[in-house]
C-alpha positions as CSV (number, residue, x, y, z in Angstrom):
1,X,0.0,0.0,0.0
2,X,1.5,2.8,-1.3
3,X,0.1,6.0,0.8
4,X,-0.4,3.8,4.1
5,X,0.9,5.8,6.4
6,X,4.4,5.4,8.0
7,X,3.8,3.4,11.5
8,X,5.7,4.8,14.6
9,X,8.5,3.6,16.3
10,X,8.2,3.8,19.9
11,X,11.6,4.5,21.1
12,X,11.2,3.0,24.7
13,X,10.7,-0.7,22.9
14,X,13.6,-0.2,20.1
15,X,16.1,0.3,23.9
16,X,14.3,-2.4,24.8
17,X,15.0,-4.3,22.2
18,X,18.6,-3.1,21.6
19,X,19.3,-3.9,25.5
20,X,17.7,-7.3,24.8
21,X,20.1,-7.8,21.7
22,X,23.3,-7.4,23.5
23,X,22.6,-9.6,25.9
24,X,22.6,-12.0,23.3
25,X,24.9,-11.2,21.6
26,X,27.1,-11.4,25.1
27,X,25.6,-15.0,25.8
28,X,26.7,-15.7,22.2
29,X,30.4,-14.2,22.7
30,X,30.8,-16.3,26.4
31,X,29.5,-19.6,24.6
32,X,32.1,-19.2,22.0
33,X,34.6,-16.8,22.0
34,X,35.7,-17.6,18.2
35,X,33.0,-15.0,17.2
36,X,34.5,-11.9,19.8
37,X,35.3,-9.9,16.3
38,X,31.9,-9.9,14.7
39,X,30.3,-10.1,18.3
40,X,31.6,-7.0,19.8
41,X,31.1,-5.2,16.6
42,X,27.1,-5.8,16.9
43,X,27.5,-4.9,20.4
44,X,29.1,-1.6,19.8
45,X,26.6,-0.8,17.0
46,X,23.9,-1.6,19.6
47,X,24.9,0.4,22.8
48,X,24.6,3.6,19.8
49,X,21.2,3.0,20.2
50,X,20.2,4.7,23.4
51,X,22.3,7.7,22.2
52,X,20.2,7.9,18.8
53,X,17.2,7.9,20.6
54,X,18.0,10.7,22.8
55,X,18.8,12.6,19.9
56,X,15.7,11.5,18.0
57,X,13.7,12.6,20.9
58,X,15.3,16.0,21.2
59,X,14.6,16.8,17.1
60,X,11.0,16.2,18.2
61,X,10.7,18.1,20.5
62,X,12.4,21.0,18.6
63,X,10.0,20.1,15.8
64,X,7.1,20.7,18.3
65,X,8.2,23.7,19.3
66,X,9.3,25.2,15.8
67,X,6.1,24.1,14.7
68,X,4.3,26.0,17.5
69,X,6.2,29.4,16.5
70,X,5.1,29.0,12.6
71,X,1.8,28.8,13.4
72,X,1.6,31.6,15.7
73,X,3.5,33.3,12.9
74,X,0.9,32.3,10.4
75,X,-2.0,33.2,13.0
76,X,-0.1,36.8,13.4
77,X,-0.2,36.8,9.8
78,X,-3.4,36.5,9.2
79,X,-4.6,38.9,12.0
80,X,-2.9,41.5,10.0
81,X,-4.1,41.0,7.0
82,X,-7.8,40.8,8.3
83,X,-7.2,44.2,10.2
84,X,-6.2,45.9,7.1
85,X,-9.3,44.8,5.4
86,X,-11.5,45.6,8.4
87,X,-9.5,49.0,8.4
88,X,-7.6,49.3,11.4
89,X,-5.0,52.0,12.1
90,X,-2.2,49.8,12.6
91,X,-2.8,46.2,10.9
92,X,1.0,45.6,11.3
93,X,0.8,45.4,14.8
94,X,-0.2,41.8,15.1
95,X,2.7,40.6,13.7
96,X,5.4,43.2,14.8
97,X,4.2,42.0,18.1
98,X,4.6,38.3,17.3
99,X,7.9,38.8,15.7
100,X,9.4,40.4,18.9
101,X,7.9,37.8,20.9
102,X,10.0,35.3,19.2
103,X,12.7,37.4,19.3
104,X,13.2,38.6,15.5
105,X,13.2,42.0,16.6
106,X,13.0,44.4,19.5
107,X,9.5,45.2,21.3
108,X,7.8,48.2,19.5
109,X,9.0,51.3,20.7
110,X,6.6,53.5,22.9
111,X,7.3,56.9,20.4
């Protein structure tokens, strides 16, 4: 199915999983140390995992939050747009104040 959409990966059971892994993989390596290369190579790759998840988790929630900005951008947007058609004095205002509040410029001066 072409435009099913893309299942999510719950991070807690892919840890679990990894964790689960290199214990194997140890149990394999003590049963017979012959494989030590290849085992502590899927070891290694597996103890990344905690550290990719961290990461992974921290991109989401600076997704969130960027997401959260561009729509009050959008929403400031829009404000201004519907004040100028409804006539307002300053129709501007909406999103001069929404740009200082995330910091693109300074707060409008009182003069």
């Amino acid at each position: 199915m072409p435009n099913a959409p893309a299942q999510r990966i719950g991070l807690t059971e892919v840890e679990a999983r990894a964790s689960d892994a290199r214990r194997t993989i140890t149990q394999i390596w003590l049963a017979s140390p012959t494989h030590s290369g290849p085992c502590r190579q899927v070891s290694e790759s597996l103890a990344d995992i905690p550290a990719l998840t961290s990461e992974i988790t921290r991109l989401c929630d600076d997704l969130t939050t960027i997401r959260l900005l561009r729509a009050n951008l959008a929403a400031a947007g829009k404000a201004s747009i519907a004040a100028d058609r409804s006539g307002e004095a300053d129709p501007l205002s909406y999103l001069r104040d929404e740009l200082a509040a995330q910091g693109y410029c300074g707060p409008r001066s009182s003069a």
